[in-house]
DSSP file (Angstrom, degrees, kcal/mol; ACC not computed):
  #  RESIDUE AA STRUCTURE BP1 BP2  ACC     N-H-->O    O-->H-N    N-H-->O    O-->H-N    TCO  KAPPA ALPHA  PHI   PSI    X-CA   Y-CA   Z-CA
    1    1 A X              0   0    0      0, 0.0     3,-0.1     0, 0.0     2,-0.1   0.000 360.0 360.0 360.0 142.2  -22.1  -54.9   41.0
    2    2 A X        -     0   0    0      1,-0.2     2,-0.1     0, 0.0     0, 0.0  -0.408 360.0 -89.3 -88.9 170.7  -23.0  -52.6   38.0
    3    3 A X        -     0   0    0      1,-0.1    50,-1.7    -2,-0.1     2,-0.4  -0.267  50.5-135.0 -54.7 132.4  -22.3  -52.9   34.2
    4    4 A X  E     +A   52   0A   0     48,-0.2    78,-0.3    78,-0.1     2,-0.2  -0.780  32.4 169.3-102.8 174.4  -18.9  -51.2   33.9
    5    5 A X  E     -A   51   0A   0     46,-0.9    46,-1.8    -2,-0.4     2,-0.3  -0.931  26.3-129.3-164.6 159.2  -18.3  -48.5   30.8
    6    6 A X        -     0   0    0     74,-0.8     2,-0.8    75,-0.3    44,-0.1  -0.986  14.7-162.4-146.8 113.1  -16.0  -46.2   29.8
    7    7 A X        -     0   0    0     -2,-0.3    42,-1.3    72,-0.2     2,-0.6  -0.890   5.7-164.7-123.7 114.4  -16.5  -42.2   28.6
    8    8 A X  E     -BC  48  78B   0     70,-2.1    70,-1.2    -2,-0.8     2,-0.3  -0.918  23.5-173.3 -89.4 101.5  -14.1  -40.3   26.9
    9    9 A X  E     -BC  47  77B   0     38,-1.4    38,-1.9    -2,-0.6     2,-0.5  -0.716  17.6-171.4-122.0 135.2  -15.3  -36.8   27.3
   10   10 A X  E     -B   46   0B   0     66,-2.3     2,-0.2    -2,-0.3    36,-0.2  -0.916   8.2-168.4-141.9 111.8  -14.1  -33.3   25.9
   11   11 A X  E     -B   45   0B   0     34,-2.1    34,-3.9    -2,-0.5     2,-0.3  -0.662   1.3-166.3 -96.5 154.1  -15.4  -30.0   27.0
   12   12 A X  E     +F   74   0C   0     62,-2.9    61,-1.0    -2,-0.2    62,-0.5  -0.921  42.1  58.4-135.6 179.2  -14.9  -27.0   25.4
   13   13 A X  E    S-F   72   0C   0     -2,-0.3     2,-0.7    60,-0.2    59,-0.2  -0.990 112.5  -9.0 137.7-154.8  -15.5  -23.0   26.8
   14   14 A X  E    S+F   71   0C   0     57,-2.3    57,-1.0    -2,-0.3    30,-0.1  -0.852  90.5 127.9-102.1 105.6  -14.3  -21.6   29.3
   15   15 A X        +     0   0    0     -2,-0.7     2,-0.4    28,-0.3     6,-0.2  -0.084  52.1  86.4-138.6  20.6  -12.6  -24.9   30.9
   16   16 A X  S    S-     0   0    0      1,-0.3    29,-0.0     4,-0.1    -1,-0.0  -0.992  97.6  -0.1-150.3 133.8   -9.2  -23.7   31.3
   17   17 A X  S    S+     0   0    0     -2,-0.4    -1,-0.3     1,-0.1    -2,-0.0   0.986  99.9  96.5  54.6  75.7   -7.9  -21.6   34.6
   18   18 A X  S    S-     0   0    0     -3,-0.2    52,-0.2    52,-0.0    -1,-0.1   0.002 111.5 -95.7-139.5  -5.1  -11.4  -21.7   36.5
   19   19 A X  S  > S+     0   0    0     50,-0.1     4,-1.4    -4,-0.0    48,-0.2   0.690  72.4 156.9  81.3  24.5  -10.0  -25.0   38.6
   20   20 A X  H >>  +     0   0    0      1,-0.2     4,-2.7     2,-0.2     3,-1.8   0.966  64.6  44.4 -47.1 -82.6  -11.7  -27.4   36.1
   21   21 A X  H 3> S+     0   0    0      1,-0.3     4,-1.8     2,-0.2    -1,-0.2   0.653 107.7  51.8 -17.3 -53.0   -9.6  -30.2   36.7
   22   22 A X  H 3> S+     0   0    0      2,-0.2     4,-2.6     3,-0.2    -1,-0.3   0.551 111.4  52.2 -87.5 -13.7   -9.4  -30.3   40.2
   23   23 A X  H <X S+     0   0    0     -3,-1.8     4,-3.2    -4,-1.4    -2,-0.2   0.945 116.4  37.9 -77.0 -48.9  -13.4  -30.1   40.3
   24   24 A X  H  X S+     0   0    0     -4,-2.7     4,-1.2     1,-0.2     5,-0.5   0.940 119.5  50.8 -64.9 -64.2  -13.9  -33.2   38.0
   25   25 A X  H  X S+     0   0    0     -4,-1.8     4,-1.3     1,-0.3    -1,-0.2   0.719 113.1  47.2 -17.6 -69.2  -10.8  -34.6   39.8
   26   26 A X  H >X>S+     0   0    0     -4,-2.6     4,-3.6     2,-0.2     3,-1.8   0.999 114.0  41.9 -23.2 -89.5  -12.8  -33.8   43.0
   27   27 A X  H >X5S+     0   0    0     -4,-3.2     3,-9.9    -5,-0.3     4,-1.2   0.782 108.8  60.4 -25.0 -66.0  -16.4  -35.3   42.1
   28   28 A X  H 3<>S+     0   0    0     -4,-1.2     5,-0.6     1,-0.4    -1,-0.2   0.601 101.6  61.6 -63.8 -21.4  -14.6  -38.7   40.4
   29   29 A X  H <<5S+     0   0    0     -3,-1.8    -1,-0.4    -4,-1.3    -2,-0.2   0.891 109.2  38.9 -56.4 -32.3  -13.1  -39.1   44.3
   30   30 A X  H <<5S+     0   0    0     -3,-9.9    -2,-0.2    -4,-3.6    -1,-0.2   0.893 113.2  52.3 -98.0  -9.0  -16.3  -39.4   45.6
   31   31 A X  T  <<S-     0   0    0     -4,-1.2    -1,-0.3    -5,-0.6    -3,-0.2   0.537 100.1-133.4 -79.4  -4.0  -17.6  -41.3   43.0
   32   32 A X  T   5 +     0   0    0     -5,-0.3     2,-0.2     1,-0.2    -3,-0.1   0.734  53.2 149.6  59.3  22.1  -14.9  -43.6   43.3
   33   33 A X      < -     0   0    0     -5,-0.6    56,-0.3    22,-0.2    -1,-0.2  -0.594  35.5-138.6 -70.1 151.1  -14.3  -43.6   39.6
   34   34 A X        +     0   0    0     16,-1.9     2,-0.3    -2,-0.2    55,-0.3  -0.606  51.2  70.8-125.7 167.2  -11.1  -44.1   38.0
   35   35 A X  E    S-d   89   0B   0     53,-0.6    55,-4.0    -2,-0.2     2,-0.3  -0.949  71.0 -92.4 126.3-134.9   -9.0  -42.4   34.8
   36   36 A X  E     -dE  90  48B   0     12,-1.0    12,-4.2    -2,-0.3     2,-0.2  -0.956  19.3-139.1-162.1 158.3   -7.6  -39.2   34.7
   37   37 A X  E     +dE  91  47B   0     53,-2.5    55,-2.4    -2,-0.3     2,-0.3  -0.929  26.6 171.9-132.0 164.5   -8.6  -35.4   33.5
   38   38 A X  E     -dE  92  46B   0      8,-2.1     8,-4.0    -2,-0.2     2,-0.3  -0.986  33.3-114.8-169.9 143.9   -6.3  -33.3   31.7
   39   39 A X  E     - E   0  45B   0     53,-0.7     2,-0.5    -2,-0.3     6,-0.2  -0.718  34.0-138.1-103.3 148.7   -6.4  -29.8   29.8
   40   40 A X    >   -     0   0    0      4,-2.9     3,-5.0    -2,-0.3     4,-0.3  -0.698  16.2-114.4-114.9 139.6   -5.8  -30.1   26.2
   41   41 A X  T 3  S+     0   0    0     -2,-0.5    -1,-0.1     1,-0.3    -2,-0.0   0.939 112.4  71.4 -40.6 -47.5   -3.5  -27.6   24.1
   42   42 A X  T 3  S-     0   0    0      1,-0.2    -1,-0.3    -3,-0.0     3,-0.1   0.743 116.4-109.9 -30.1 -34.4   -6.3  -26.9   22.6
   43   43 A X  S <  S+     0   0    0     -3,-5.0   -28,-0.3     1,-0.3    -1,-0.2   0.233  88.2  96.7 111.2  -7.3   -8.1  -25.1   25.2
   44   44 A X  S    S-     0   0    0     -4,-0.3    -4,-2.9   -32,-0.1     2,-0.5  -0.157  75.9-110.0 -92.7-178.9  -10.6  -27.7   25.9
   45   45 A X  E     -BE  11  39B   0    -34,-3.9   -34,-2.1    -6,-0.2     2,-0.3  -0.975  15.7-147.1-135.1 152.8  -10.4  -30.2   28.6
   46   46 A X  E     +BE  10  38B   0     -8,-4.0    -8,-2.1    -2,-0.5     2,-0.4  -0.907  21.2 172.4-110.7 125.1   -9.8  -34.1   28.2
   47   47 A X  E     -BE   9  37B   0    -38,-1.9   -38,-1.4    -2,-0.3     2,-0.4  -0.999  10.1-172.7-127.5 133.2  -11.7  -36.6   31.1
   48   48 A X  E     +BE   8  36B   0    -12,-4.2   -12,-1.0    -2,-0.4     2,-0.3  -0.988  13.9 178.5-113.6 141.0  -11.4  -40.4   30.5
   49   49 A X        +     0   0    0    -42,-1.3     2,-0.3    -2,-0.4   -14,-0.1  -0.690   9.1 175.9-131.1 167.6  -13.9  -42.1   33.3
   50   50 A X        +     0   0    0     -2,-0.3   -16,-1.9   -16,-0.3     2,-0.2  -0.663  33.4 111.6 172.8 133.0  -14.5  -46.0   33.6
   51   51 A X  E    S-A    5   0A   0    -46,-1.8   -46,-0.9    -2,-0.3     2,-0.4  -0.671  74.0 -35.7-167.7-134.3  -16.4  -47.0   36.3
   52   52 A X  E  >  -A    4   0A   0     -2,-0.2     4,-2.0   -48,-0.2     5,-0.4  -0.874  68.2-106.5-119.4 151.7  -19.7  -48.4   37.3
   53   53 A X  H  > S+     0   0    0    -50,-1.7     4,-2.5    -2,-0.4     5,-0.1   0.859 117.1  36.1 -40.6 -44.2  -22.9  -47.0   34.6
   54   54 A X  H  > S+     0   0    0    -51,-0.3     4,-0.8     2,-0.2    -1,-0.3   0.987 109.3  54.8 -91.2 -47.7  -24.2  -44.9   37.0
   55   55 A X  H  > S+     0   0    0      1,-0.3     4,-1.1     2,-0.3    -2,-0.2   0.580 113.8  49.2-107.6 -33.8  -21.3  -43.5   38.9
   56   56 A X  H  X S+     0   0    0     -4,-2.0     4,-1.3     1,-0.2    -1,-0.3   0.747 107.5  53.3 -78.0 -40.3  -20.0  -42.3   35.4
   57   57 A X  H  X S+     0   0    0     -4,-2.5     4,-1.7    -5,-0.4    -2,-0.3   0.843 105.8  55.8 -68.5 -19.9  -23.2  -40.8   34.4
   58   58 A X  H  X S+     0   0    0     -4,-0.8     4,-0.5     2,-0.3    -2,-0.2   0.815 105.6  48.6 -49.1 -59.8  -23.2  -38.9   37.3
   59   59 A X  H  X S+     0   0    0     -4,-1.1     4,-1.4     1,-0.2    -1,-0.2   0.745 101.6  62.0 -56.9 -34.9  -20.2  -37.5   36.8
   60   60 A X  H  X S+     0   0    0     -4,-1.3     4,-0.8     2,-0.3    -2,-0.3   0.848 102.1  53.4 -50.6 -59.0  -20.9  -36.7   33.6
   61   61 A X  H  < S+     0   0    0     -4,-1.7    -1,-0.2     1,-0.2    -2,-0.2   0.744 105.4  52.3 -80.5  -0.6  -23.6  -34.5   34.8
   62   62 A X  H >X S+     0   0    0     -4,-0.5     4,-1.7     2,-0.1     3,-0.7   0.814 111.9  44.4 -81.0 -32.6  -21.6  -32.7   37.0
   63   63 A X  H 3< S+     0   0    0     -4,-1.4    -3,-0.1     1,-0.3    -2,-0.1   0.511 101.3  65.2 -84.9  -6.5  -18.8  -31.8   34.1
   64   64 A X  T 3< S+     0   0    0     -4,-0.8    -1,-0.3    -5,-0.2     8,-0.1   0.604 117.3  29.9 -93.3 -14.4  -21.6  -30.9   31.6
   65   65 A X  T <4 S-     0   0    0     -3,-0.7    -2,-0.2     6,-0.1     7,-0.2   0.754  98.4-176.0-125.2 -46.2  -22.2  -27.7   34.6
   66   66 A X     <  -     0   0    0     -4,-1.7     2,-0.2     5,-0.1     3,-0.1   0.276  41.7 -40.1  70.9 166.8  -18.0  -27.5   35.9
   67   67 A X  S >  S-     0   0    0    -48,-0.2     3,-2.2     1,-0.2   -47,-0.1  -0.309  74.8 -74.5 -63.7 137.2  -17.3  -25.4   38.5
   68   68 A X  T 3  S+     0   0    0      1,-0.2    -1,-0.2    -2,-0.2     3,-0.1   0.257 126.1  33.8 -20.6 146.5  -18.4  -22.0   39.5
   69   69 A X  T 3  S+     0   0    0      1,-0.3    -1,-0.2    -3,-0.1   -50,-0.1  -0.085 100.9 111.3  98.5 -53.4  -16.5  -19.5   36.8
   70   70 A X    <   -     0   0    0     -3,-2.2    -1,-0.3   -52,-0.2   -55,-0.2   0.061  50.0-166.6 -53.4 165.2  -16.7  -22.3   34.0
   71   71 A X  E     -F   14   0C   0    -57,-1.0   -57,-2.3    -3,-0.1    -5,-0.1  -0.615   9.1-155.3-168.0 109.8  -18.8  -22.1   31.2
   72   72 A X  E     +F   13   0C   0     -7,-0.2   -58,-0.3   -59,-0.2   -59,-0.1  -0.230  23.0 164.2 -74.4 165.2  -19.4  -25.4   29.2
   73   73 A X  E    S+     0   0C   0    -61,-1.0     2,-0.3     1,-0.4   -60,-0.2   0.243  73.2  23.5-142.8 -39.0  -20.3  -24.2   25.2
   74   74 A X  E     -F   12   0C   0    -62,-0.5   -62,-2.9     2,-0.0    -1,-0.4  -0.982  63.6-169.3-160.9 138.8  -19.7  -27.9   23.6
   75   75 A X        -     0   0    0     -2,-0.3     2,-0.4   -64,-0.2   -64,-0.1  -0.719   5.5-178.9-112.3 153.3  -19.8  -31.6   25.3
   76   76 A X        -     0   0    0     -2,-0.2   -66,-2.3     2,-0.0     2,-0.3  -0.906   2.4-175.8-157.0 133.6  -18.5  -34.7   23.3
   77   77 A X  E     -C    9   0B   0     -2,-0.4     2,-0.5   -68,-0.2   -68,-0.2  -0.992   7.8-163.6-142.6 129.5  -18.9  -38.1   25.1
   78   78 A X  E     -C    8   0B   0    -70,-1.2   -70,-2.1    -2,-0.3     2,-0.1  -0.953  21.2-145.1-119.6 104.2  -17.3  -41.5   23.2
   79   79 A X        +     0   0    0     -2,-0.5     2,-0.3   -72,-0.2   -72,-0.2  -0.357  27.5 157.4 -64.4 155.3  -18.8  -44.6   24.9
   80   80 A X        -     0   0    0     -2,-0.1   -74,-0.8     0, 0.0   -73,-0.1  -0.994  51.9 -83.3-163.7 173.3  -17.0  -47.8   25.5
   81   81 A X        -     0   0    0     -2,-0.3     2,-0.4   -76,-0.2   -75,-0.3  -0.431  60.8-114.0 -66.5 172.1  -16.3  -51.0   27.1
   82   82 A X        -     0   0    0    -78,-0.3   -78,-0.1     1,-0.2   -32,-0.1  -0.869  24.8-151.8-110.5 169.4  -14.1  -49.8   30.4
   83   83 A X        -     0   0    0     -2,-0.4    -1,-0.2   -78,-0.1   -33,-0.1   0.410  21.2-127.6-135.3 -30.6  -10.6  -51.4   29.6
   84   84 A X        +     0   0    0      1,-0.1   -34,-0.0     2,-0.0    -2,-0.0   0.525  69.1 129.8  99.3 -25.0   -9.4  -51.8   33.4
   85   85 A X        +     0   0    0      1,-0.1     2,-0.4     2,-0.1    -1,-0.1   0.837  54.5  61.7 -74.1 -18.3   -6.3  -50.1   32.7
   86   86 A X        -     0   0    0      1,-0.1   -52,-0.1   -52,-0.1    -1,-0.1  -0.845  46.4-173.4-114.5 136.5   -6.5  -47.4   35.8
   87   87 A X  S    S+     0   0    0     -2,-0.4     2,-0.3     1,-0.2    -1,-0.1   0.433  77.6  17.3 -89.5   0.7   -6.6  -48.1   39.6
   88   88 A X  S    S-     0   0    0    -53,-0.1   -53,-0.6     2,-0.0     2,-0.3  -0.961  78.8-105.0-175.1 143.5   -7.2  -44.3   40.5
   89   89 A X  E     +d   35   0B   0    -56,-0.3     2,-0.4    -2,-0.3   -53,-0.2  -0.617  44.4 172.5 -93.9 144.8   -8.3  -41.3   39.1
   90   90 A X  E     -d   36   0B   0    -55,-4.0   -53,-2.5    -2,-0.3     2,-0.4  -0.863  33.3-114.9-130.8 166.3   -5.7  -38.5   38.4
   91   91 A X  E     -d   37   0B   0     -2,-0.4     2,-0.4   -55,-0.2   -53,-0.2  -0.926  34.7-150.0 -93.6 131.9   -4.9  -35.0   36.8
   92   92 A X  E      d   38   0B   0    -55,-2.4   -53,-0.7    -2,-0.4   -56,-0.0  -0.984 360.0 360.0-133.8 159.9   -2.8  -35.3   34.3
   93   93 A X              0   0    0     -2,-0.4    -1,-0.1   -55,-0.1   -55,-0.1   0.158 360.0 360.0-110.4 360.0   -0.1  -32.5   33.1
């Protein structure tokens, strides 16, 4: 079993009404990573990840590209220890 770690991530663009959500939401199934994404008043979109090193970078290079329609313009990633706190990844509203 890998190191686990924990990325708090905020895109900003064109992240909002392209199906963003349900794409990261998507990947983070198969990656079997847990936490949630969530679109932020802002216009940007919110992903918290916690997984295994790799399974979270992975994802991570899939959200840095988003789904056809998307258009990333600025990435922010905050590393951390992963905390445990989620059994499943969700959208949240």
């Amino acid at each position: 079993m890998g190191r686990h770690i924990r990325a708090e991530i905020i895109v900003n663009g064109l992240v909002q009404g392209v199906g963003f959500r349900y794409f990261v939401f998507s990947k983070a199934q198969a990656l079997h990573v847990t936490g949630y994404v969530r679109n932020l008043y802002t216009g940007e979109v919110q992903s918290v990840i916690e997984g295994e090193q790799f399974e979270v970078k992975e994802l991570i290079e899939h959200i840095k590209i988003g789904p056809f329609g998307a258009h990333v313009n600025k990435f922010t990633i905050n590393w951390g220890e992963a905390s445990g706190e989620f059994t499943q990844f969700g959208i949240r509203y």
